[in-house]
PQR file with spaces between the fields and no chain letter, atoms N, CA, C, O and H, PARSE charges and radii, in Angstrom:
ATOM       1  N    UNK     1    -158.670   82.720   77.360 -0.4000 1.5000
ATOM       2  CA   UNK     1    -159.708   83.034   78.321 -0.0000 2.0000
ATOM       3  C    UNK     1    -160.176   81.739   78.973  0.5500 1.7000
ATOM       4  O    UNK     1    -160.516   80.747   78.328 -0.5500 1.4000
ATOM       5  N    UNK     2    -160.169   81.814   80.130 -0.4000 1.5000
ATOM       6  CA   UNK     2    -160.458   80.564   80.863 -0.0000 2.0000
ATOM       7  C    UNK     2    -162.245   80.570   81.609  0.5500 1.7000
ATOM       8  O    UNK     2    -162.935   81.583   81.724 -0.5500 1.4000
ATOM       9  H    UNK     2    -159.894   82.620   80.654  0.4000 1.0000
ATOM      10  N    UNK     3    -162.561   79.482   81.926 -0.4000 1.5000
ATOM      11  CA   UNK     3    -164.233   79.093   81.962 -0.0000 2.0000
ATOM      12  C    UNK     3    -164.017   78.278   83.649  0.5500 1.7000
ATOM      13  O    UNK     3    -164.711   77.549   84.358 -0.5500 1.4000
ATOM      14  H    UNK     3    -162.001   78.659   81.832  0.4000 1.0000
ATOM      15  N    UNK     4    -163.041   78.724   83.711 -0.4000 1.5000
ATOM      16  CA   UNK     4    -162.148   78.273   85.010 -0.0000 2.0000
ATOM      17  C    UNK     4    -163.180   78.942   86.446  0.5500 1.7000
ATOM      18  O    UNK     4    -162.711   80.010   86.842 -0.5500 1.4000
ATOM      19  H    UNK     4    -162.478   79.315   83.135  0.4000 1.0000
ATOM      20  N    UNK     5    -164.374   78.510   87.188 -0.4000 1.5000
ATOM      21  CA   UNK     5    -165.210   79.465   88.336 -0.0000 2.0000
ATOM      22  C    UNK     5    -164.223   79.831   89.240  0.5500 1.7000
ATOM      23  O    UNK     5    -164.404   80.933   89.760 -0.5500 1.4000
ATOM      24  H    UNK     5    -164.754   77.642   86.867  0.4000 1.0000
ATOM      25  N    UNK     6    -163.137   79.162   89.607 -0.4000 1.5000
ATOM      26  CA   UNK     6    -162.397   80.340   90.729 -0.0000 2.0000
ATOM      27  C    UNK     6    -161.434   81.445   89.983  0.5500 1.7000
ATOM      28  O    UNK     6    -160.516   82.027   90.562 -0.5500 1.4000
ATOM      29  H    UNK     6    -162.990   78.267   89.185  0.4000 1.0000
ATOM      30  N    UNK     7    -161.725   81.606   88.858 -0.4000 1.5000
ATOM      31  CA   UNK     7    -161.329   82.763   88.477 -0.0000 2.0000
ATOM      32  C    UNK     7    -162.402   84.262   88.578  0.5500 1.7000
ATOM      33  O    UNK     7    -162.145   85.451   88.388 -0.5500 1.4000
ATOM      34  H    UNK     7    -162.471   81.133   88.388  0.4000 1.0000
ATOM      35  N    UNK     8    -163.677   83.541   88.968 -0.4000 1.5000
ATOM      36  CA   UNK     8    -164.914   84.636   88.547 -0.0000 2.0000
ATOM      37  C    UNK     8    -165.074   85.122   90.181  0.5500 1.7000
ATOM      38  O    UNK     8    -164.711   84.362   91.079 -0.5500 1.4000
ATOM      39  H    UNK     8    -163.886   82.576   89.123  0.4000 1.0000
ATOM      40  N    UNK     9    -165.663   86.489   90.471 -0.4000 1.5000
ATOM      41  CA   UNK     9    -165.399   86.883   91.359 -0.0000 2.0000
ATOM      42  C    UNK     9    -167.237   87.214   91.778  0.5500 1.7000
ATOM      43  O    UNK     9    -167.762   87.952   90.945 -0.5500 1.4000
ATOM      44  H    UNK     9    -165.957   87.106   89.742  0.4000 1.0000
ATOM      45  N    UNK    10    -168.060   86.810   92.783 -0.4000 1.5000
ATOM      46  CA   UNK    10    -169.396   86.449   92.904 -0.0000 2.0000
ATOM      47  C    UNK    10    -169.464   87.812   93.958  0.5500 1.7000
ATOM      48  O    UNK    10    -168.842   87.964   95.010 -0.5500 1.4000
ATOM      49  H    UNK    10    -167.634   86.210   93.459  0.4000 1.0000
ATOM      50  N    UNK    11    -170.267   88.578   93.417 -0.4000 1.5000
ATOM      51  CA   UNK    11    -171.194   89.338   94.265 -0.0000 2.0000
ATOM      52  C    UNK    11    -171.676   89.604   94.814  0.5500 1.7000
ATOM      53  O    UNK    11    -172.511   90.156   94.097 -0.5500 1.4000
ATOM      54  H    UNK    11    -170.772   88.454   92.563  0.4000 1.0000
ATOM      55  N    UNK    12    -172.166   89.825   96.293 -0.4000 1.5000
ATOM      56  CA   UNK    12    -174.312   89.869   96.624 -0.0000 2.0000
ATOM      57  C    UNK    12    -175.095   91.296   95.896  0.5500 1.7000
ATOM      58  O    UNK    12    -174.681   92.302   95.320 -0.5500 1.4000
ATOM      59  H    UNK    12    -171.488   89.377   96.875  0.4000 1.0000
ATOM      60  N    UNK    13    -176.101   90.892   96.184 -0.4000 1.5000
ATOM      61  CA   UNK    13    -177.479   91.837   95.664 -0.0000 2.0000
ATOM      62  C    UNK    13    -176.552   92.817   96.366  0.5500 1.7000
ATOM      63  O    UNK    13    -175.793   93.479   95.659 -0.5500 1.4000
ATOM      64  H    UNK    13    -176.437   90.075   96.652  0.4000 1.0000
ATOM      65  N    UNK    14    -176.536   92.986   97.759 -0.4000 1.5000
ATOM      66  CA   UNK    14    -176.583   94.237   98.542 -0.0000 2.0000
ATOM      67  C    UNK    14    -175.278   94.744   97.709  0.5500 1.7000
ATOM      68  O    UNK    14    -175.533   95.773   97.083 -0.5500 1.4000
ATOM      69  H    UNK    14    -177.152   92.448   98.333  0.4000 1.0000
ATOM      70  N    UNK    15    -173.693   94.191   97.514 -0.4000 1.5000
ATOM      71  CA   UNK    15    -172.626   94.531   97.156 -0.0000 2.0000
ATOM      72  C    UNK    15    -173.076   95.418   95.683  0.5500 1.7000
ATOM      73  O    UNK    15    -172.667   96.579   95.693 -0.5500 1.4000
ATOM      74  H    UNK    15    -173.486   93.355   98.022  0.4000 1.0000
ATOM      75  N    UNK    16    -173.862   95.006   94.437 -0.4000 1.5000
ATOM      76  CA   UNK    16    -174.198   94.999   93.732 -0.0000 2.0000
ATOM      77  C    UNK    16    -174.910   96.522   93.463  0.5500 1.7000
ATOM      78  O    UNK    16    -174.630   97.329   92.576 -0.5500 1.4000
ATOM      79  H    UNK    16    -174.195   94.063   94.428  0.4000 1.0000
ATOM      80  N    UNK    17    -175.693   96.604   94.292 -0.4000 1.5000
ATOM      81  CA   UNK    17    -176.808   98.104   94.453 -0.0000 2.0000
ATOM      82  C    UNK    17    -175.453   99.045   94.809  0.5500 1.7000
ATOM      83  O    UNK    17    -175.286  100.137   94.265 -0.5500 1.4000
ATOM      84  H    UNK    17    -175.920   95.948   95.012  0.4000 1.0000
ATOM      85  N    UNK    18    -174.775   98.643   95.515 -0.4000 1.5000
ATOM      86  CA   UNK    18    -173.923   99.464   96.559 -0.0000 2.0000
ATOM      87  C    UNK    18    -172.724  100.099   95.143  0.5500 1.7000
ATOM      88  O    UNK    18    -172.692  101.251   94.710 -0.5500 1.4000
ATOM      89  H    UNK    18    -174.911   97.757   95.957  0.4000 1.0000
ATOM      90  N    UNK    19    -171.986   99.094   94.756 -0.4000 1.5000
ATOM      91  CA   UNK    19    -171.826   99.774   93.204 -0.0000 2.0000
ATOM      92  C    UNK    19    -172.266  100.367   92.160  0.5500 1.7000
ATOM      93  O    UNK    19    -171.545  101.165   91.561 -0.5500 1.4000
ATOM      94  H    UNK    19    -172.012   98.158   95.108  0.4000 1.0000
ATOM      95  N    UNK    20    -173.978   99.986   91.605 -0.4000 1.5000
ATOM      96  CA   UNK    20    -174.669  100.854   91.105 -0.0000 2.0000
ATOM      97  C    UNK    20    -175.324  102.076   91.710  0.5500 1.7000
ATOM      98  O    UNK    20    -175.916  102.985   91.127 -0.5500 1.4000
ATOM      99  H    UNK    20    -174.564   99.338   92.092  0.4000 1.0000
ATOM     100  N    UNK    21    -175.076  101.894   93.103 -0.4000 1.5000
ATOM     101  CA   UNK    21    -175.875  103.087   93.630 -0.0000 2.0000
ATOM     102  C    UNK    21    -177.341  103.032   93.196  0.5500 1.7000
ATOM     103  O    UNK    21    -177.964  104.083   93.043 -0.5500 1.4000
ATOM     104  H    UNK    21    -174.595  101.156   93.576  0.4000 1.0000
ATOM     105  N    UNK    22    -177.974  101.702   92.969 -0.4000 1.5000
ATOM     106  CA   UNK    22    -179.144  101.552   93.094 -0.0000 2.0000
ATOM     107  C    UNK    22    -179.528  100.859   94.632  0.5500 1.7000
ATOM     108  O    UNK    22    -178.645  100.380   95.343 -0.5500 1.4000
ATOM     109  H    UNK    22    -177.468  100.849   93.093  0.4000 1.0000
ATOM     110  N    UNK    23    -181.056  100.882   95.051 -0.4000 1.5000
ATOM     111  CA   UNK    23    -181.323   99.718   95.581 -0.0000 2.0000
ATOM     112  C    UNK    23    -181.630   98.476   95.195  0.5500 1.7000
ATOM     113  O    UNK    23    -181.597   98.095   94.025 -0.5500 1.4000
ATOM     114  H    UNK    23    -181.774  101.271   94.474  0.4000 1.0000
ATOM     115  N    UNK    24    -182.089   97.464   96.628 -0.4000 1.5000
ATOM     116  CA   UNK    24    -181.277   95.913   96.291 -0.0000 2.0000
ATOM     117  C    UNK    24    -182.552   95.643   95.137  0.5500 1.7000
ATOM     118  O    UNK    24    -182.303   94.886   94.198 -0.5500 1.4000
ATOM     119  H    UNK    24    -182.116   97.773   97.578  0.4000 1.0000
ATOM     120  N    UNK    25    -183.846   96.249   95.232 -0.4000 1.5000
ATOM     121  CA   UNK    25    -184.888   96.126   95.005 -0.0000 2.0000
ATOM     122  C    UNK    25    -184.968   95.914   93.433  0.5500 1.7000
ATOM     123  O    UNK    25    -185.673   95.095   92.843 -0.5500 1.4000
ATOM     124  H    UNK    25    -184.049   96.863   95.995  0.4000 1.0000
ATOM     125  N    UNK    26    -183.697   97.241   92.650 -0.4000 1.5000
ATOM     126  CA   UNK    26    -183.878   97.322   91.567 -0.0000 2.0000
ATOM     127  C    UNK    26    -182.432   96.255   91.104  0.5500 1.7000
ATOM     128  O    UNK    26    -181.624   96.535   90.219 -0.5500 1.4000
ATOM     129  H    UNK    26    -183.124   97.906   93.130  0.4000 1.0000
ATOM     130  N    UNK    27    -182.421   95.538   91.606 -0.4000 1.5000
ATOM     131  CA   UNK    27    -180.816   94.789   91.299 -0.0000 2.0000
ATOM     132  C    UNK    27    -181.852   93.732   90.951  0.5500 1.7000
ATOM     133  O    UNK    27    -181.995   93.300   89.808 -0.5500 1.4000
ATOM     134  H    UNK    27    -183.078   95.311   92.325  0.4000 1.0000
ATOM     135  N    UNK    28    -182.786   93.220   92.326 -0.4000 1.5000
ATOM     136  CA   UNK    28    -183.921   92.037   91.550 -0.0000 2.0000
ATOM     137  C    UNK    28    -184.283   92.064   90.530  0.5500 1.7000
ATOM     138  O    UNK    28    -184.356   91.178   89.679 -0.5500 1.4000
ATOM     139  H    UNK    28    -182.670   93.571   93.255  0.4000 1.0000
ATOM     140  N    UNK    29    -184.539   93.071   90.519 -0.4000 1.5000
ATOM     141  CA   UNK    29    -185.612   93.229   88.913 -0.0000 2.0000
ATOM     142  C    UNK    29    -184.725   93.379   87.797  0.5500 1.7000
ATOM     143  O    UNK    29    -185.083   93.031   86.672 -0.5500 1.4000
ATOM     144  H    UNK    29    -184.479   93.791   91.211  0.4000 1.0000
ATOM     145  N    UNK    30    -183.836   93.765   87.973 -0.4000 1.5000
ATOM     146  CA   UNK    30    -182.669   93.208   86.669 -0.0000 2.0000
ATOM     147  C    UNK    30    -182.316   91.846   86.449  0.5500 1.7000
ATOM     148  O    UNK    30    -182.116   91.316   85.356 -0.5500 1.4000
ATOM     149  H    UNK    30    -183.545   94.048   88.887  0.4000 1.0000
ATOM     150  N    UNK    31    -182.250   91.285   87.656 -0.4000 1.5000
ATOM     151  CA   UNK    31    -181.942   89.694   87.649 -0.0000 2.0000
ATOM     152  C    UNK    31    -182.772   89.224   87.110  0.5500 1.7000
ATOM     153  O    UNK    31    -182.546   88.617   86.063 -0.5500 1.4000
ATOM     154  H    UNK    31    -182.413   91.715   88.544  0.4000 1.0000
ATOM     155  N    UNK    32    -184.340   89.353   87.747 -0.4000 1.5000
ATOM     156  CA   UNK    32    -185.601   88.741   87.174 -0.0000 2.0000
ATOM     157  C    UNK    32    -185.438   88.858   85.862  0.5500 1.7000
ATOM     158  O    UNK    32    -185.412   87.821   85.199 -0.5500 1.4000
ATOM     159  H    UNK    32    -184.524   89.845   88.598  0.4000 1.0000
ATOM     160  N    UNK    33    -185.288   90.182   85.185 -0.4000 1.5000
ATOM     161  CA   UNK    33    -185.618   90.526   83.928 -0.0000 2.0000
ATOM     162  C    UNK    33    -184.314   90.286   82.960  0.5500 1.7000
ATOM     163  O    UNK    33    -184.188   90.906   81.904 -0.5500 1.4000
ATOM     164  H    UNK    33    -185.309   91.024   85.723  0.4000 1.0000
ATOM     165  N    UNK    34    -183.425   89.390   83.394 -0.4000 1.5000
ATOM     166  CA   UNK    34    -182.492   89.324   82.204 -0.0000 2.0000
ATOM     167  C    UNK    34    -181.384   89.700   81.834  0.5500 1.7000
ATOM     168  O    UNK    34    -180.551   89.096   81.159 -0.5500 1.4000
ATOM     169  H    UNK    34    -183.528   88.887   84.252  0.4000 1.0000
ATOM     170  N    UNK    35    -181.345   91.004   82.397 -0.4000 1.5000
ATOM     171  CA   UNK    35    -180.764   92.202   82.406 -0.0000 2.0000
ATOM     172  C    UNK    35    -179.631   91.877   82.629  0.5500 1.7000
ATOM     173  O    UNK    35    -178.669   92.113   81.898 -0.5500 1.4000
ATOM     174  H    UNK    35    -182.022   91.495   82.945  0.4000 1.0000
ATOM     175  N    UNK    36    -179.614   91.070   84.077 -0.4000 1.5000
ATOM     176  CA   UNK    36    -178.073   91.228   84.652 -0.0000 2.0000
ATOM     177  C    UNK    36    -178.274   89.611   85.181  0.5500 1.7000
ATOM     178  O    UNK    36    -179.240   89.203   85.825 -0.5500 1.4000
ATOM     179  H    UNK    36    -180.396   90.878   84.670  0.4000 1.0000
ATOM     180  N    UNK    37    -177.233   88.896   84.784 -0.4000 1.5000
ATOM     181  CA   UNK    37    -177.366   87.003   84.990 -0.0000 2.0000
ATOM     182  C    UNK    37    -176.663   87.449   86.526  0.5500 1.7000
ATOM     183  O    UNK    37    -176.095   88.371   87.113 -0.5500 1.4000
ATOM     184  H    UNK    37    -176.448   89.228   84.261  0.4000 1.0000
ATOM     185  N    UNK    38    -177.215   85.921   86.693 -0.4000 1.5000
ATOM     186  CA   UNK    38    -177.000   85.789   88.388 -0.0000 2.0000
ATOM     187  C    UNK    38    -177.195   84.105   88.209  0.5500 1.7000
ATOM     188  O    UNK    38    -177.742   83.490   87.294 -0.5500 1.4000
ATOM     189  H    UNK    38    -177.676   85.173   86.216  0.4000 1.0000
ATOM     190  N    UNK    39    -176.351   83.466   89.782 -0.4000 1.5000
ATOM     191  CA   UNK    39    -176.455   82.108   89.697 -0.0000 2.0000
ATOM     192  C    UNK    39    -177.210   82.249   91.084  0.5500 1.7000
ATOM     193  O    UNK    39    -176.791   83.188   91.761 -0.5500 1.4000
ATOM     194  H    UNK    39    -175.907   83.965   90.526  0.4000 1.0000
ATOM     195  N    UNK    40    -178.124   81.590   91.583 -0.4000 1.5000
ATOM     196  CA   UNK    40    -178.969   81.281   92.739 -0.0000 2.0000
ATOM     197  C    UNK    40    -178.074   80.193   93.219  0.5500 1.7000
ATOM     198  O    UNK    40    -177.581   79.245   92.607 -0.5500 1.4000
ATOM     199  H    UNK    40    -178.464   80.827   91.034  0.4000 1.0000
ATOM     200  N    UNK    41    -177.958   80.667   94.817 -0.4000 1.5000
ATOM     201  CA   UNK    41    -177.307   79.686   95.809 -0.0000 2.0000
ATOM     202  C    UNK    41    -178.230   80.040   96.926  0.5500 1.7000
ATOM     203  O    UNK    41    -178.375   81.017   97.661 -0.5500 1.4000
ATOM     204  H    UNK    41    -178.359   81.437   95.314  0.4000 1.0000
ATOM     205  N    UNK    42    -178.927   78.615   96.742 -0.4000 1.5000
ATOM     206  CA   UNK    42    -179.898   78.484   97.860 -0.0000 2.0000
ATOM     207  C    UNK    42    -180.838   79.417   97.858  0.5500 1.7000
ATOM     208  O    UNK    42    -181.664   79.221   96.967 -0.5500 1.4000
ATOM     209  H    UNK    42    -178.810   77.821   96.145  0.4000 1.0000
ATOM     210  N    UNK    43    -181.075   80.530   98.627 -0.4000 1.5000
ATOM     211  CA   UNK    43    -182.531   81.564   98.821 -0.0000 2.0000
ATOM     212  C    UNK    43    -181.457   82.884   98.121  0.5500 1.7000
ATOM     213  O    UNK    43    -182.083   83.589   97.329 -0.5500 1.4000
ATOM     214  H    UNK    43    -180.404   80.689   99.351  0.4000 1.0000
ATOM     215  N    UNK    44    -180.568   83.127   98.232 -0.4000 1.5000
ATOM     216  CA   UNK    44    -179.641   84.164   97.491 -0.0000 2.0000
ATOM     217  C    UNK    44    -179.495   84.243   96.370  0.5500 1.7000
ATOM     218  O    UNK    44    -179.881   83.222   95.800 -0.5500 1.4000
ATOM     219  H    UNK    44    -180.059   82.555   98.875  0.4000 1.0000
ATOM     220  N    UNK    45    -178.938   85.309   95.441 -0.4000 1.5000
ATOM     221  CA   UNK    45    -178.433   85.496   94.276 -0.0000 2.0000
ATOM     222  C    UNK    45    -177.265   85.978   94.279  0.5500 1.7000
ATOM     223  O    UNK    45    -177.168   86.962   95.012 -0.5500 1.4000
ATOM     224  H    UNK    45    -178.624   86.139   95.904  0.4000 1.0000
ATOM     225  N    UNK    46    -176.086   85.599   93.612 -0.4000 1.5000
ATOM     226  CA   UNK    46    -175.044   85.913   93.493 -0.0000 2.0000
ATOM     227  C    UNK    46    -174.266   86.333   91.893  0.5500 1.7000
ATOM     228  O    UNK    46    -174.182   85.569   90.931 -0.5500 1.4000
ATOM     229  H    UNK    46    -176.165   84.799   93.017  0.4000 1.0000
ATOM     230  N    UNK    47    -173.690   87.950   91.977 -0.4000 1.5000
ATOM     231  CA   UNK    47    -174.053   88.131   90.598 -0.0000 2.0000
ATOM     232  C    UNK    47    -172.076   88.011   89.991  0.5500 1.7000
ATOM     233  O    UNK    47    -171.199   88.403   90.761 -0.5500 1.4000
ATOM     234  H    UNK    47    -173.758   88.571   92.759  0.4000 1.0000
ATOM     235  N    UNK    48    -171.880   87.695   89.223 -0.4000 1.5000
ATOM     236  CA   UNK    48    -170.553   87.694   88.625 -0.0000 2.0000
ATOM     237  C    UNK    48    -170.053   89.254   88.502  0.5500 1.7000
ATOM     238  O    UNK    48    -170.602   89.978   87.671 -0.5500 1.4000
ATOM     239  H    UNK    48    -172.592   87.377   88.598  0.4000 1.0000
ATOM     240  N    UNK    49    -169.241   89.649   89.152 -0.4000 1.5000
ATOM     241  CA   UNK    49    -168.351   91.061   89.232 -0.0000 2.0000
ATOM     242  C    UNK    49    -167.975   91.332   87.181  0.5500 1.7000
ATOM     243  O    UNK    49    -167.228   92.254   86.857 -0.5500 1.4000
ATOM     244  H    UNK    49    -168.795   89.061   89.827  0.4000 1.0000
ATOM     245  N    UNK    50    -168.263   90.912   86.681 -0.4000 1.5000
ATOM     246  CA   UNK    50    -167.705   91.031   85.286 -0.0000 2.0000
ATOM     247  C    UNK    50    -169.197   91.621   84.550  0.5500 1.7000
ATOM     248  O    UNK    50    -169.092   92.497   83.692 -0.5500 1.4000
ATOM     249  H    UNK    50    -168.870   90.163   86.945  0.4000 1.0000
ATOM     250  N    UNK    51    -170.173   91.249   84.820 -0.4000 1.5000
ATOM     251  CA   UNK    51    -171.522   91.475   84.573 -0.0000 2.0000
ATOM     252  C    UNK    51    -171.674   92.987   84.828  0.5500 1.7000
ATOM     253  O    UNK    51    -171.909   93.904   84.041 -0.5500 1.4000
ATOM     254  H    UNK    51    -170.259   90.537   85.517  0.4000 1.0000
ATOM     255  N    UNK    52    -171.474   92.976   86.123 -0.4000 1.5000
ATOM     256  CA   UNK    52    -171.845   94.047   86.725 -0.0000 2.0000
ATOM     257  C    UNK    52    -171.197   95.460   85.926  0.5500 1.7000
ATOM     258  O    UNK    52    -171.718   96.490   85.498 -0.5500 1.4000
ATOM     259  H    UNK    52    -171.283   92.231   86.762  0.4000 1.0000
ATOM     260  N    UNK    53    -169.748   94.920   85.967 -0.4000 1.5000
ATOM     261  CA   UNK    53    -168.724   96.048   84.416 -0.0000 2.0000
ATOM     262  C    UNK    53    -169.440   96.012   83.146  0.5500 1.7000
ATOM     263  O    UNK    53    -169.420   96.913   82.308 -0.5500 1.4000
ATOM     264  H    UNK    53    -169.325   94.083   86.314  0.4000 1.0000
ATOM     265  N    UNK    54    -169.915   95.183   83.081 -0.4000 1.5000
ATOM     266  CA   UNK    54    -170.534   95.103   81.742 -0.0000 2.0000
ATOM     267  C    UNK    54    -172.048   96.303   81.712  0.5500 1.7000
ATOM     268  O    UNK    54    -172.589   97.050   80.897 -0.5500 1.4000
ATOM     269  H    UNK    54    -169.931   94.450   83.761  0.4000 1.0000
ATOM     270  N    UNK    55    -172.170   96.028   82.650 -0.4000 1.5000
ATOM     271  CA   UNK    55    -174.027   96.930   82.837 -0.0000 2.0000
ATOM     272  C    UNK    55    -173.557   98.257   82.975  0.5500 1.7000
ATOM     273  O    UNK    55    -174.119   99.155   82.348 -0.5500 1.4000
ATOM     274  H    UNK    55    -171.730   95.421   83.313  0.4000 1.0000
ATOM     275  N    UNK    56    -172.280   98.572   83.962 -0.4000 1.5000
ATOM     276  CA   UNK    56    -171.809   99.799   84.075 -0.0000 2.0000
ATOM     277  C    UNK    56    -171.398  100.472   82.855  0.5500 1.7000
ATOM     278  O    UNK    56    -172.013  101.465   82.466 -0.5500 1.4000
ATOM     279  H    UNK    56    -171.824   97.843   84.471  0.4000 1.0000
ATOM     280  N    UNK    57    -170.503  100.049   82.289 -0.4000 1.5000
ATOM     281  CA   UNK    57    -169.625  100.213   81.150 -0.0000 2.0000
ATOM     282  C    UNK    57    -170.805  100.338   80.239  0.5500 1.7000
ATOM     283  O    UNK    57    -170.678  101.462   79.753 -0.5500 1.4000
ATOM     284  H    UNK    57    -170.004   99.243   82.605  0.4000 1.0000
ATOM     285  N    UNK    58    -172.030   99.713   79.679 -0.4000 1.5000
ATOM     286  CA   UNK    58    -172.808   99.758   78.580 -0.0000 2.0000
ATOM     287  C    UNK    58    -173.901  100.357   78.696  0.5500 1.7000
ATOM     288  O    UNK    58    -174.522  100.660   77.678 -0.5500 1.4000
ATOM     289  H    UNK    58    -172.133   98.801   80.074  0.4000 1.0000
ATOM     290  N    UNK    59    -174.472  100.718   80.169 -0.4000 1.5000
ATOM     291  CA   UNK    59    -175.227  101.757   80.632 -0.0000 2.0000
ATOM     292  C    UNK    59    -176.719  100.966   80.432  0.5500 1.7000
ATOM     293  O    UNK    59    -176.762  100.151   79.510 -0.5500 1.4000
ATOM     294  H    UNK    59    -173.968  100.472   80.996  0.4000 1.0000
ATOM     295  N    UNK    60    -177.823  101.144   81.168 -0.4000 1.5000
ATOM     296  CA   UNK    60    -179.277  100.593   81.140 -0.0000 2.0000
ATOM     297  C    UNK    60    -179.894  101.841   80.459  0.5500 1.7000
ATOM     298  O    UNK    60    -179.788  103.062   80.573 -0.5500 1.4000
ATOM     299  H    UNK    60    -177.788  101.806   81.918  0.4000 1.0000
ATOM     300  N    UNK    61    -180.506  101.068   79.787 -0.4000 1.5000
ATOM     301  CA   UNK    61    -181.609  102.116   78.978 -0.0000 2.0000
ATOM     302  C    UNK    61    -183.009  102.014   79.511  0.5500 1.7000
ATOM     303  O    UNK    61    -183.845  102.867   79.214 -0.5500 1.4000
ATOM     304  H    UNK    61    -180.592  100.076   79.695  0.4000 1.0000
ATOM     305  N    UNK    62    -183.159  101.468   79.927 -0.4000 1.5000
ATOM     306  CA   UNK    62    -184.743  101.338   80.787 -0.0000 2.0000
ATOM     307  C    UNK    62    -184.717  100.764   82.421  0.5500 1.7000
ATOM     308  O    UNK    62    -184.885   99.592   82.758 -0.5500 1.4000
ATOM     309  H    UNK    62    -182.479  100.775   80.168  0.4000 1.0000
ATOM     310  N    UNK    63    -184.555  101.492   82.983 -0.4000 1.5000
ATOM     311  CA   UNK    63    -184.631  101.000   84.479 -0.0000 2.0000
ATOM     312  C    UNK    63    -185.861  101.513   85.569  0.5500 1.7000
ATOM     313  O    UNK    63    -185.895  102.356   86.466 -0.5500 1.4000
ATOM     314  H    UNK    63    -184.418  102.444   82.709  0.4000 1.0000
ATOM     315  N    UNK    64    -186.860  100.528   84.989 -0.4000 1.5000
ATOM     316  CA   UNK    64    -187.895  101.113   85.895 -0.0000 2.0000
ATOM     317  C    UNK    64    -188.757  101.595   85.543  0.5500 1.7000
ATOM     318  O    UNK    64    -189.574  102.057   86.340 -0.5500 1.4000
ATOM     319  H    UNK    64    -186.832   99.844   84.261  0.4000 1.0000
C-alpha cells in the first residue's frame, strides 16, 4: 500500500453531497465534526474519494 498523494483521488464538497445525496451543508458538518477528514486548500475543502467509500460502505449513525 502506497502513501504515494498522486495515487489519492481529491473530491469537492459539492462532488461529495452529490454522491451522498446529501447537501454541501451537511458534508461541512461532517468535516467540521470529524466524521469525514478533508485537507483545506486555501478557502476549500477537498475530501479523499476513499473516505467518502468508507462513510458509504460503514453508514453514519447520527447525521444531524
Amino acid at each position: 500500500m502506497s502513501n504515494d498523494l498522486s495515487d489519492v483521488r481529491f473530491l469537492t464538497v459539492a462532488e461529495v453531497a452529490d454522491m451522498m445525496r446529501v447537501s454541501k451543508m451537511t458534508v461541512y458538518r461532517m468535516v467540521h465534526s470529524g466524521e469525514l477528514p478533508a485537507i483545506r486548500f486555501g478557502r476549500s475543502f477537498r475530501v479523499p474519494e476513499s473516505a467518502v467509500a468508507a462513510v458509504l460502505r460503514t453508514g453514519v449513525a447520527d447525521v444531524g
